[in-house]
C-alpha positions in Angstrom: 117.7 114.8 22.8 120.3 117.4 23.4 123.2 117.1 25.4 124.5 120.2 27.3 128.3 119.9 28.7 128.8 122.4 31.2 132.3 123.5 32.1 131.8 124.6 35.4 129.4 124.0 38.7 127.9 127.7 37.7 127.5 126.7 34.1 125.8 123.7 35.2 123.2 125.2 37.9 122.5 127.7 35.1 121.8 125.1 32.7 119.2 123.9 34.6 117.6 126.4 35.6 116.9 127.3 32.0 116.1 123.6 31.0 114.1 122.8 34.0 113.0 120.2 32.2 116.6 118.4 31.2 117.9 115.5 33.0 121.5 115.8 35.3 123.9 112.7 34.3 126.9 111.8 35.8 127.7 107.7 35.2 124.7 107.4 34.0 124.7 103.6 35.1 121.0 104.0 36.5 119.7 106.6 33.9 120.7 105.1 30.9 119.0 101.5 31.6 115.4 103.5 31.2 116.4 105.7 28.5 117.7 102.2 26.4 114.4 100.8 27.6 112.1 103.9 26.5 110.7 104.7 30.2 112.5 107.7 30.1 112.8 110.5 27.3 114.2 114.0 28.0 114.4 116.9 25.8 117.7 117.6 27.2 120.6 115.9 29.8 123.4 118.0 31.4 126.3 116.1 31.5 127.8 117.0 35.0 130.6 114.1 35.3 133.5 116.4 34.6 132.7 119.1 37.4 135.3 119.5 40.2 133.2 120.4 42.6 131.0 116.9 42.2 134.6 115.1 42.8 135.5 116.2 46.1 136.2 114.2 49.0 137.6 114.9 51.9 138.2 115.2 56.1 137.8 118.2 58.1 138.4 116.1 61.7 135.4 114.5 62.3 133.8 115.5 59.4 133.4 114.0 56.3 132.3 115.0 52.6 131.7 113.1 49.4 130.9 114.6 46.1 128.1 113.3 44.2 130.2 112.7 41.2 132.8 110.2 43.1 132.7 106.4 41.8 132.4 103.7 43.6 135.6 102.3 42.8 137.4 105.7 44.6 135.3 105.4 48.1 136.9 101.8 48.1 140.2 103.4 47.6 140.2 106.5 49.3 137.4 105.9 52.5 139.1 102.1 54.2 138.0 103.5 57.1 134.6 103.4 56.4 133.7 100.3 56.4 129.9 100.1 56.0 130.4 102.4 52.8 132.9 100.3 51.2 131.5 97.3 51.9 128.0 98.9 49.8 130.1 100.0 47.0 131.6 97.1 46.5 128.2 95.2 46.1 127.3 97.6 43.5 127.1 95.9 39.9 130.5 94.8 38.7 134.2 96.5 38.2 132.7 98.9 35.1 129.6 99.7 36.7 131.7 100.8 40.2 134.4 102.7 37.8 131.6 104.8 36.7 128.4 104.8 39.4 128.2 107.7 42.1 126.6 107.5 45.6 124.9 110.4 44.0 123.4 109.1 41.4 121.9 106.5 43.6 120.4 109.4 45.8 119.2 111.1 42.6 117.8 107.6 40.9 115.7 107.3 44.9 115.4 103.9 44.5 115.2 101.7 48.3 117.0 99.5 46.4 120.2 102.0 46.5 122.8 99.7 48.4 124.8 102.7 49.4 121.3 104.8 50.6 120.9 102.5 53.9 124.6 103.3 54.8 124.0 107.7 54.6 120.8 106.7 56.6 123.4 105.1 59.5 125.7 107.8 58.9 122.8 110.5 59.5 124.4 112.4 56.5 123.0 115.2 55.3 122.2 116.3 51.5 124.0 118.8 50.1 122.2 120.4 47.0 122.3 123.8 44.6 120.7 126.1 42.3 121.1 129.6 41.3 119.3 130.5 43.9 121.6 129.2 46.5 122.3 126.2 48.3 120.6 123.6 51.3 121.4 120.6 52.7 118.1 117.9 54.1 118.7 115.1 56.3 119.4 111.7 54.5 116.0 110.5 55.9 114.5 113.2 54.4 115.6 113.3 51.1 113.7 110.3 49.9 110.3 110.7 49.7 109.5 107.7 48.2 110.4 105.1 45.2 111.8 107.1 42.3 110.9 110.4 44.3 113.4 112.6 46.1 113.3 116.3 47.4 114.9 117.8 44.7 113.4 120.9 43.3 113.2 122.6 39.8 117.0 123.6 39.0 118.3 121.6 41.8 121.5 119.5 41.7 123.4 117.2 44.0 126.7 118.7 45.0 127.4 115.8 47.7 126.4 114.7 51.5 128.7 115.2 54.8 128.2 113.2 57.8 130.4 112.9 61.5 132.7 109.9 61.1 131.3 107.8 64.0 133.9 105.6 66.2 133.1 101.9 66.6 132.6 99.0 63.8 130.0 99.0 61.2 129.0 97.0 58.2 126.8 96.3 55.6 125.5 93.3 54.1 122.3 92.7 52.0 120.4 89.5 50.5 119.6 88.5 46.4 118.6 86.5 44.4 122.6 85.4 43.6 126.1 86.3 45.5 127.0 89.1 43.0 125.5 91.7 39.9 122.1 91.5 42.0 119.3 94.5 43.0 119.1 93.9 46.8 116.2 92.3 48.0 116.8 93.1 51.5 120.4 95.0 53.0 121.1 96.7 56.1 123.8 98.8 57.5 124.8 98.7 61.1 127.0 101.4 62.9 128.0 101.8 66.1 129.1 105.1 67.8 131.0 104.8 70.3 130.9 108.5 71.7 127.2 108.6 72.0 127.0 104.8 73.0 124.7 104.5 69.9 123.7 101.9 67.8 122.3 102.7 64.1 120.5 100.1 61.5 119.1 101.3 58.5 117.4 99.2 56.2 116.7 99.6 52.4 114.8 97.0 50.2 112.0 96.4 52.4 109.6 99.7 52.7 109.3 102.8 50.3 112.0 104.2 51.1 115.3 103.6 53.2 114.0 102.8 57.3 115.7 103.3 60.7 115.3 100.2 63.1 114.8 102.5 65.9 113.1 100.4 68.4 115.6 97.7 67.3 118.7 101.1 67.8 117.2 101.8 71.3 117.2 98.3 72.5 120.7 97.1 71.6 122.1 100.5 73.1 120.3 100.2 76.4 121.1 96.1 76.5 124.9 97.5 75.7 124.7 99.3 78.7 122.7 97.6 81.1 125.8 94.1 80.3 128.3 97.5 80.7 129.6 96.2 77.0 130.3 99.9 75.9 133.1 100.2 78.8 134.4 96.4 78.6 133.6 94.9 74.8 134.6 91.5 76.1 131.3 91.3 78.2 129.5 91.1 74.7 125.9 90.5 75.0 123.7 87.6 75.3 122.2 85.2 72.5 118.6 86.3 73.6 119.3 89.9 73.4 120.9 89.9 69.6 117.8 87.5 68.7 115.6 90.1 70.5 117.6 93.1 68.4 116.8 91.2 64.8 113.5 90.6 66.3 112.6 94.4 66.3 115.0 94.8 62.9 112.3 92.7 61.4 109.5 94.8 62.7 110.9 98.0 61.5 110.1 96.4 57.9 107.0 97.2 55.5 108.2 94.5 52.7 106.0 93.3 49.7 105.5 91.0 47.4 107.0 91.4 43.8 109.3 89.5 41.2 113.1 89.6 43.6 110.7 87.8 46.6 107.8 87.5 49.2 107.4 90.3 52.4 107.3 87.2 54.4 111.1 85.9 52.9 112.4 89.8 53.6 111.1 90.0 57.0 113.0 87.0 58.0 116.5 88.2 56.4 116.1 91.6 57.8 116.1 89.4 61.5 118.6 87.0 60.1 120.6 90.2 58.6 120.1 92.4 61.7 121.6 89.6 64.0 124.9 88.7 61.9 125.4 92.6 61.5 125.1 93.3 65.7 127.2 89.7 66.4 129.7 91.0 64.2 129.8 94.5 65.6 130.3 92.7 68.9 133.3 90.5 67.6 135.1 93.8 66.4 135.1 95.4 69.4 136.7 92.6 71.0 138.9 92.0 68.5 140.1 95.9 68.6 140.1 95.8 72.7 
């Protein structure tokens, strides 16, 4: 296996395009476990962790960018405000695996597993991605295509994903087999916007690939503004109407069977995790009003 070290993001596209068939590695926390276990054998890996442009974060107003090649243990650090994102990263394996991991690398392993893949689903972030021939960004919800598939093409890389910093609370919580060092068996992230009187849930875990609740998003919004909760958060909303919204959470769900649980087991957390996430939504904004 050759390793290729490139010094620069133009290096690094060129590389690839040369070596369509080598492999990008950054942390390597997700690529390494099947190389050690011989399910995964390139001719060649290009070694892209020392690229500045892959380490960029950053806030232009609203907007918001984060370089594939930032660990876990710096959006805890540098993104508080984020809540949803923070609270995925720090679910992710344990202190070494966070120092090293990369929301990118969790993009590029496509796994509906990824704890930190429901969140950019939430944020509606969008992909950023290059090549010699240029660059393109897809919509989070399109970029997986399916377990261990993604849209990248020949020669393609992961630069990073932007998003709009949404106003209002979020969070994200997700279910395993134990409280820590676990794949996710069900999680979902929850964000509210309080400029467009939205409400976001994304689910990973429990379908192909990472799933918007949207009957579940249309229902809390419209109960929000029917009990006038967006104007005064102390009106809240009633029990029936969060049980309704993890109700359709639930529904939103294609789970299966296999080794981490039953599809029957998932559907019920994604109701028991989609009505925790809205109550506590609810609680913030009173607590911030």
């Amino acid at each position: 296996m050759e390793l290729l070290r490139p010094r620069t993001l133009a290096e690094a596209l060129d590389a690839l395009a040369q070596r369509p068939d080598a492999v990008p590695i950054a942390g390597g926390t997700d690529l390494m476990v099947e190389v050690n276990f011989g399910r995964l054998r390139p001719d060649a890996m290009v070694d892209v962790s020392r690229l500045p442009e892959l380490r960029r974060m950053g806030r232009n107003g609203a907007q918001v960018f984060l370089g594939a090649g930032v660990p876990y243990t710096a959006v805890m650090r540098e993104l508080p405000d984020h809540v949803a994102l923070v609270q995925a990263s720090r679910t992710v394996g344990s202190p070494q695996i966070r120092n090293l991991g990369t929301v990118g690398g969790n993009l590029g392993t496509a796994s509906p597993a990824g704890d930190a893949l429901p969140v950019l689903a939430a944020y509606q972030a969008q992909i950023l991605l290059a090549s010699v021939a240029g660059q393109r960004q897809v919509p989070a919800s399109a970029f997986l295509l399916g377990p261990k598939r993604n849209a990248l093409a020949a020669g393609e890389l992961i630069i990073g994903m932007s998003w709009r910093h949404a106003r209002g609370p979020g969070s994200f919580s997700k279910i395993g087999t134990r409280n820590a060092m676990v794949i996710s068996m069900a999680g979902l992230c929850l964000q509210l916007d309080e400029d467009e009187k939205a409400v976001r849930a994304a689910l990973g875990s429990v379908a192909p690939v990472i799933v918007r609740a949207d009957a579940a998003e249309a229902f809390a919004a419209a109960a929000m503004a029917e009990a006038g909760t967006w104007e005064r958060p102390a009106a809240g909303l009633p029990d029936s109407a969060i049980e309704r919204f993890g109700e359709l959470v639930a529904a939103a769900a294609s789970p299966i069977d296999d080794v981490r649980g039953t599809a029957a087991y998932r559907r019920h957390a994604c109701a028991v995790l989609g009505r925790r996430a809205l109550a506590w939504a609810l609680a913030d904004r009173r607590a911030a009003a």
